[in-house]
Steps between C-alpha positions, in 0.01 A plus 500: 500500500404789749484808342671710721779211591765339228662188662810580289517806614627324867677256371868433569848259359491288803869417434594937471206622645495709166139659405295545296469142305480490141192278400479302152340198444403376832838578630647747712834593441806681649771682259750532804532134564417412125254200597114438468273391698167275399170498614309210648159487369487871461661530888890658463723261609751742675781296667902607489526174347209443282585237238671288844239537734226397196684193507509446839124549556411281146731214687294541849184515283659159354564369805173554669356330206715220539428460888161487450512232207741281715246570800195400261699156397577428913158586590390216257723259584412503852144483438563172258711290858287248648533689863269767446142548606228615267452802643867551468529389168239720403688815687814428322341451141323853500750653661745367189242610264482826632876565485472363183256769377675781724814434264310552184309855687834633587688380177243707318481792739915521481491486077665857503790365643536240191600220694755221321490202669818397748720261344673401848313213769299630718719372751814703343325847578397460854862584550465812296521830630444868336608847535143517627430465862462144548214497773304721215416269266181550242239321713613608863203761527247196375297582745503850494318547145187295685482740762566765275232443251288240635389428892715775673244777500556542913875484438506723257271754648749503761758619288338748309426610861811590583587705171197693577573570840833644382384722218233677735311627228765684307559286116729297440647649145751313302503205683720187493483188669826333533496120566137473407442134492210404337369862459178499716616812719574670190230435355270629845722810494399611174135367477465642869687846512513780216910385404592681221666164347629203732810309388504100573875395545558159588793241357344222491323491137236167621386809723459768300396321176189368682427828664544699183191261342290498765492879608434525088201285548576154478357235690817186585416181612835345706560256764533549890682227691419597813768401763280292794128458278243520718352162325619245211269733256726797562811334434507683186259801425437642168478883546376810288676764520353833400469882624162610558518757185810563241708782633479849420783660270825574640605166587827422417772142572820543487724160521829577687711454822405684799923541588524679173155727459451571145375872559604829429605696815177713690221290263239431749321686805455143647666196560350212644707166622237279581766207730758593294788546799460133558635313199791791418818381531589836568611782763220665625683853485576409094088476428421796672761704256295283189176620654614849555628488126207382364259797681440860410523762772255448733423179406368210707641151598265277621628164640343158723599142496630333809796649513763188480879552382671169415841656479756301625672799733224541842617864441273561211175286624365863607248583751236716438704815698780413312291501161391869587861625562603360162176631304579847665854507411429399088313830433135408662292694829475261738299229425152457646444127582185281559440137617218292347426123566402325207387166336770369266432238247220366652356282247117367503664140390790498723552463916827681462490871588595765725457817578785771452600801717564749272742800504371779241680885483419793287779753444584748279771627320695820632805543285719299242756246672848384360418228247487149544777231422474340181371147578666206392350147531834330487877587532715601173728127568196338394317718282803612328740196554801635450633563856557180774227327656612575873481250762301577748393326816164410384678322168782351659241343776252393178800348340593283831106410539493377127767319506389277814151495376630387190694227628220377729243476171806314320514237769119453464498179266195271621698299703687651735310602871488848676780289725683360248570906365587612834741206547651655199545874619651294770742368307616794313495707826303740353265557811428294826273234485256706686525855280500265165213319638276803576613683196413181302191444671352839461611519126289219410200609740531835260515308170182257617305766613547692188431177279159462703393895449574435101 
């Protein structure tokens, strides 16, 4: 641990925002809220929930081992029909044996979650969903960890870029990097600059458990499925993955949720959020309060991704002039913005690519700002249960769509024809002939479709 830095010391109850942590046995712990939480192969595992969201991420860990076992046994039973060509056949068998070994790399690589194996079908937990967001799952930055610590040296470069641009000579300090990914900026940060310590948040713990053992030293061998291979020999690439040296001391991962920081208020000079604003389900006014939080006086906020908001209200998909309004009104100078064009995921293997316009501001903190809201993940009715489920519009409309698709997948018996089920809406006068027919129609183009992507 750095000398002059005690990760402790910055630590905070992510459910009270009470700090310091007391720290016994590999756990952190918080006396106001009376609850521990573990560590993760010597990473703290600092969620408000930390005993529910373990489970959630051991189940997706589960389930990603069970998708690629069912996706091993369908590879081979394709390759075994008659209507194959060799060079097919040949495709589809190393591309199962690959998946095959890619379980066993990433069952070993995710032991510190201690896995227990999923007693439900797979077929039962496609339908599952966590407090977690759902489009987040353990493998969605797959590709990111080759680019990261394998063939991305331009795309990384580009990156690092952009921090240095924004620090203009002057060190970073305490740093933190929230929503770090697989760690390579992190890492370039504090191999690259004189940061007193860098922090590596992320809360995905696939992410961070690999990054933690390679900036150490470690070389990791793991699959890349690219997504168009440039030939059949690509179809599956075994990749090492390894930083150039181990890192210097003062690197530290913290496990936790980016809505809910784990940090003690004014504990770092600089934050970095490395396309962070684009998977937040959150206002863009309420992360600029947890950024201002999380600085010291004076500090820095250094920010670039593309700069997409997938909230549902067009009012808070913010422009750039918008962004500096808010930014100025949560405690910060005005922002100073730059624009960079940039490859993105542009794997050697793989024809898919693009190249990114990036949006990248520095600014830096003025004065305090009124704190943010609490997050919460889900309402109290269903976290709680006590008070009514309400109905609202989007239910009552799910409950009339299950219902009819229901009855259309109950009339589906092997016999009967697309015409002889729209005779039968006919009948019942549940729709005309031609709405029952088109809804019936594109129901089972949906269900075919999806049987033919499986």
């Amino acid at each position: 641990m750095d000398g002059r830095f005690s990760l402790l010391g910055v630590l905070a109850c992510p459910r009270c925002d009470r700090a310091p942590l007391e720290e016994a046995e590999g756990r952190h712990r918080c006396d106001a809220c009376q609850i521990d939480f573990p560590s993760i192969d010597g990473i703290p595992w600092l969620f408000a929930e930390p005993a529910a969201t373990l489970r959630e991420w051991r189940s997706r860990a589960d389930f990603t081992l069970q998708t690629l076992a069912d996706e091993h046994r369908q590879l081979l039973a394709t390759a075994k029909t008659g209507d194959v060509g060799d060079l097919t056949r040949q495709r589809l068998t190393a591309h199962a044996d690959a998946t095959r070994d890619h379980a066993d790399r990433l069952a070993a690589l995710l032991a510190p979650l201690k896995l227990e194996p999923l007693t439900a079908r797979f077929e039962s937990n496609l339908a599952f969903r966590t407090r977690l967001p759902s489009d987040q799952g353990l493998m969605t930055y797959a590709y990111n960890i080759h680019r990261d610590w394998s063939w991305g040296k331009e795309e990384n470069e580009a990156s690092f870029a952009i921090v240095r641009e924004a620090l203009a000579g002057a060190s970073p300090g305490k740093t933190l990097v929230l929503g770090a990914g697989a760690g390579r900026l992190a890492y370039d940060v504090h191999m690259r600059t004189d940061a007193e310590v860098t922090v590596v948040h992320d809360f995905n713990p696939f992410l961070l458990l690999l990054a933690r053992r390679i900036t150490a030293g470690e070389s990791i061998e793991l699959y890349e499925f690219p997504i168009a291979p440039k030939s059949i020999r690509e179809h599956a690439v075994l990749r090492k993955l390894a930083a150039e040296q181990p890192c210097r001391d003062g690197l530290h991962y913290v496990l936790a949720d980016a809505h809910r920081p784990p940090f003690a208020k004014g504990s770092f000079d600089t934050v970095l959020t490395p396309w962070l604003i684009d998977i937040l389900p959150e206002r863009f006014g309420t992360l600029c309060k947890r950024v201002n939080a999380l600085l010291a006086d004076g500090g820095r906020w250094i920010n670039f991704g593309s700069l997409s908001f997938h909230l549902g209200d067009p009012a808070l998909r913010y422009t750039k002039e918008e962004c500096a309004e808010i930014i100025a009104e949560s405690g910060f100078d005005a922002p100073l913005f730059t624009e960079t064009s940039m490859p993105y995921l542009c794997s050697p293997a793989s024809r898919h690519g693009r190249q990114e316009q990036v949006l990248g501001w520095t600014a830096v903190k003025q004065r305090d700002v009124p704190k943010a809201p609490r997050h919460k993940a889900l309402p109290d009715w269903i976290v709680l249960g006590k008070d009514p489920v309400p109905l609202l519009d989007s239910f009552h409309m799910a409950a009339a769509s299950t219902r009819l698709r229901a009855y259309i997948l109950s009339l589906i018996d092997g016999r009967r024809s697309l015409n002889d089920i729209v005779a039968l809406f006919d009948q019942q006068k549940i729709m005309t002939h031609e709405e029952a027919e088109n809804a019936i129609r594109g129901l089972l183009v949906k269900l075919y479709e999806a049987s033919q992507r499986r």
